[in-house]
N, C-alpha and C positions, 0 to 999 in steps of 0.2 A: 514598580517604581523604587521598592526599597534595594534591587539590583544594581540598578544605576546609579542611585545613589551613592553605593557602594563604590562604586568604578570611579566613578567622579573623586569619591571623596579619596580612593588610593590613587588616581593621578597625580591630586595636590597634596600627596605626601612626598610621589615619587620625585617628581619636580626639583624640589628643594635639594633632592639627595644626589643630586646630579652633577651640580656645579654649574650654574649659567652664569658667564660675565659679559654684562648687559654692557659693559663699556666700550667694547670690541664692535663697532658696526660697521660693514662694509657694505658696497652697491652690487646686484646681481647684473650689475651694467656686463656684457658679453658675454654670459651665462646663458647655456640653455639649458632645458630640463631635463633633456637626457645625459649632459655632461656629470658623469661620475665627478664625486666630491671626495667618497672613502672607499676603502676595499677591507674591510673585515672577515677575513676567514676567504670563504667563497662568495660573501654577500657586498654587493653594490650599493652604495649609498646614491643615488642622484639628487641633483639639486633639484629636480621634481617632488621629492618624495620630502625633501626637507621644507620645499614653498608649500606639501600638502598641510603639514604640522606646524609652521611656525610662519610669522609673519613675515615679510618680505626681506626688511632691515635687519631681522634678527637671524637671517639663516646659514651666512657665513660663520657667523657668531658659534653657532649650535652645532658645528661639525662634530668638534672633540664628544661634545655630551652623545652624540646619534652614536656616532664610536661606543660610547663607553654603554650604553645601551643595548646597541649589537650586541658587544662582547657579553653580555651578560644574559642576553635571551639564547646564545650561542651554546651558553657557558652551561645555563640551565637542560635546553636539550640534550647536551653530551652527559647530563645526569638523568636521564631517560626519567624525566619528571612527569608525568603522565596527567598533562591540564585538559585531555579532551572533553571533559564531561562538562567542565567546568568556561572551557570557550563553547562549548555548544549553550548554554544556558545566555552563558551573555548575547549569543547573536542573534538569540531566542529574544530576548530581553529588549537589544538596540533595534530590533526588527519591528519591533511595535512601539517605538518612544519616537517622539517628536521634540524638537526643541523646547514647545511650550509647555510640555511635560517636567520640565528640569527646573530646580531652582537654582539660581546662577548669577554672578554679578553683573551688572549692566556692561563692561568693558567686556566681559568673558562671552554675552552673546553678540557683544557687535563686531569679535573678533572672528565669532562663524559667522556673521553674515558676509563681511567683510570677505573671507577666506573663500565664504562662496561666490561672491560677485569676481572677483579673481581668478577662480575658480573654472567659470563660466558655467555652475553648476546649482541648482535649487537649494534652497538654504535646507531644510531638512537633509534631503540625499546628502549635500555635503556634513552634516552635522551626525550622520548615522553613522557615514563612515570613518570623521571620524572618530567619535568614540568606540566602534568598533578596532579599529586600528588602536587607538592607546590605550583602549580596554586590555586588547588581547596581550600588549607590548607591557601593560603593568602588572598582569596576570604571571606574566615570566620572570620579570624582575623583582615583585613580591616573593615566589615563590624559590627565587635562587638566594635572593637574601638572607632567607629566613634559615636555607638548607646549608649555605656558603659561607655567613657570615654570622648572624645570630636574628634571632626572632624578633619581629617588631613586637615589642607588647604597648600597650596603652602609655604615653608618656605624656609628664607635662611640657611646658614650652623650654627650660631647661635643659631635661634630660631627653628630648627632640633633637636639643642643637646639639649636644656631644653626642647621640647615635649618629647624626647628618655628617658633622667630623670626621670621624669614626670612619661609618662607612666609605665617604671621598677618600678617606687613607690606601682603605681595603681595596678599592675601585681604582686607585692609582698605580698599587702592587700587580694588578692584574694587568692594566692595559702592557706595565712594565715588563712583564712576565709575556704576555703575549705580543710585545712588540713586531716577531717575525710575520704576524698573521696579519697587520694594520699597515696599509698603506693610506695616507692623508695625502690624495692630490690638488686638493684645493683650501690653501691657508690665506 
């Protein structure tokens, strides 16, 4: 449990450092799920994969952030950072948790149940996978920050928002940097 915990609690860190602007909503009106949204490197984003993590209204929204995420789970492999032991424990971990295992706010589980009714998939099944998936994806991004950018250490609420600054800076020189590898076909 104290695993999970863990995962959970570096999602709602990673979250923040991301850059989400909640103002931008558009309708997935003529979208299918297999229509590519972004092209990172060699990796397809589709708006499937973005309806699997974020709610309906917000997934047009979330392209740039899934971009800046790639590039950095990308960014991390090309520094031959060696997480297998440490994704195997997790999926050791999500493999026997159940939603009612989690503490969690009321919004945060009726946004898996939700996910899962949309889904068309069992609320657990959909809630293993995905904390599996954002496990694995906060796993990378933890671990590139830390080697790429500087360490998270313990902060208060303060010295949280100028690393989150910070970092968005660091995270903007990059996608800049790597602009030839990102194609955005759906803004």
């Amino acid at each position: 449990m104290k695993r999970i915990s863990l995962f959970i609690m570096t999602i709602c860190l990673v979250i923040p450092l991301i850059g989400y602007d909640n103002n931008k909503q558009a309708s997935l009106e003529g979208y299918k799920d297999s229509d590519i949204a972004a092209i990172v490197g060699d990796k397809e984003i589709t708006i499937g994969e973005l309806r699997f993590l974020n709610a309906d209204q917000d997934v047009l929204s979330r392209i740039d952030d899934a971009v800046r995420v790639e590039l950095m789970i990308q960014e991390a492999k090309k520094m031959n950072l060696d997480l297998s032991d440490k994704i195997d424990s997790m999926k050791k971990a999500v493999a026997t948790t159940s939603l009612d295992d989690i503490e969690m706010e009321k919004s945060e589980r009726e946004f898996i149940k939700s996910q899962a009714r949309k889904l068309g998939m069992k609320t657990d099944e959909n809630f293993k996978e995905y904390l599996e998936i954002t496990s694995e994806r906060s796993l990378y991004i933890m671990e590139y920050t830390q080697k790429a950018f500087r360490e998270l250490v313990p902060f208060n609420g303060e010295e949280l928002a100028v690393y989150n600054e910070e970092l968005d800076e660091f995270l903007d020189e990059l996608v800049n940097e790597q602009q030839n590898e990102i194609k955005i076909l759906i803004k």
